[in-house]
C-alpha positions, -999 to +999 in steps of 0.1 A: -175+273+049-187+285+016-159+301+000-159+337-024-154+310-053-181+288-048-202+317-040-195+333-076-202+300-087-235+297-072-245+334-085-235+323-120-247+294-122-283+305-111-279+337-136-278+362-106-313+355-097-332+337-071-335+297-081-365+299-063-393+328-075-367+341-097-357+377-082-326+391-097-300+409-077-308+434-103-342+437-089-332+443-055-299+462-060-280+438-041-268+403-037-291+373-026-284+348-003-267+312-003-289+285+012-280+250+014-307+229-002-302+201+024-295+219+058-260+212+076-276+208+107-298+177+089-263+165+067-259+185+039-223+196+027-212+232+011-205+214-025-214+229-056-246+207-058-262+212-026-260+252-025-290+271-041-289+311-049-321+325-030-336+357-022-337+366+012-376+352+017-378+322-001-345+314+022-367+325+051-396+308+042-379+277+036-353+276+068-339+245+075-368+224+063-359+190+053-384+158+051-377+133+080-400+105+071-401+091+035-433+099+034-432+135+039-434+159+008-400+169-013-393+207-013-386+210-050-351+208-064-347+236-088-304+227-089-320+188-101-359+195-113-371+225-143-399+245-127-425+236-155-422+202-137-440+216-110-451+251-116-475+268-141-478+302-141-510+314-145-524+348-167-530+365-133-492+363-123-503+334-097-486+299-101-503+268-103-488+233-088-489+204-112-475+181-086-474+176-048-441+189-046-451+220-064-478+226-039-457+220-014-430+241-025-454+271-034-472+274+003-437+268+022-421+293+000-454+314-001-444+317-039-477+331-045-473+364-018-487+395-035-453+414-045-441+388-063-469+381-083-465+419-093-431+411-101-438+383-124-463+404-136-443+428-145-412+407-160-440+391-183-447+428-196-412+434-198-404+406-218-439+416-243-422+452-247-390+437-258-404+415-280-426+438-296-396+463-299-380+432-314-404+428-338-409+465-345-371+466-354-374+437-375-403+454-399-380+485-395-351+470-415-375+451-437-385+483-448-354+500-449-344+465-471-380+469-491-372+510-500-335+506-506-350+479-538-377+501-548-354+528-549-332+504-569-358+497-592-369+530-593-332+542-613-335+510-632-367+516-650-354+557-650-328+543-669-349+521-693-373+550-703-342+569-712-326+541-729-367+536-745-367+573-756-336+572-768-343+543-794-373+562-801-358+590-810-335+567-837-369+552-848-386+583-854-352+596-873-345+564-891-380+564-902-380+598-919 
């Protein structure tokens, strides 16, 4: 039995979002699931590395789907394997398999169904808006930075015409 400790563990540890396609609780206003990577009913334990933070579909999608023969195809490990082993994600939203297990993976999972590649879709353009706004407050202080000097240099050469006018005005008397 999983218990409320491991399962904070698992959320944490998979940033709150699904280790799958990548849905955050956030996105969905609730919790996800818990699977076990390798099923109980074909051996695998409730430790630490065999429990995987999904949303509710990928952990449908995937049930209790483990290879019997060794020559049957690896679902991929995301708790043991980065995604850009497997997975490229592709301008459209849609990701691309680099290996067998990535194609494997994306048409058990159906990691390509239409709402998520809104989703991504939509992250993507999240991410662009924050990094522009990023960028946008970056100039903004550079310019604050860039007018604070000029303003600067604005008193300082004030102050040097004075100082200039004033040793003309000695020049002009001393020369009399």
């Amino acid at each position: 039995m999983i218990t409320l400790e491991q399962r904070q563990q698992v959320r944490q540890r998979a940033n709150f979002a699904c280790e799958f396609c990548g849905v955050a609780e956030v996105d969905i206003g609730d919790q996800l699931t818990i699977d076990h990577f390798q099923p109980k009913t074909k051996g695998g334990s409730d430790s630490l590395d065999n429990l995987v933070y999904c949303c509710v579909r990928c952990n449908q999608y995937k049930l209790a789907y483990w290879p019997t023969e060794m020559s049957d195809t690896q679902l991929w490990n995301p708790r043991q394997e980065p995604f850009v082993e497997h997975f490229l994600e592709l301008e459209d939203g849609l990701l691309y398999p680099l290996t067998s297990t990535g194609k494997f993976t994306l048409n058990r999972l159906r990691l390509n169904r239409p709402l998520l590649v809104a989703y991504r879709l939509r992250k993507r353009k999240q991410i662009e808006e924050k990094q522009l706004l990023e960028r946008y407050q970056e100039l903004t202080q550079l310019l604050e930075q860039f007018y604070h000097q000029l303003s600067n240099l604005t008193e300082e050469q004030q102050e040097l015409l004075r100082e200039q006018r004033d040793l003309l005005k000695l020049i002009i008397k001393w020369a009399r």
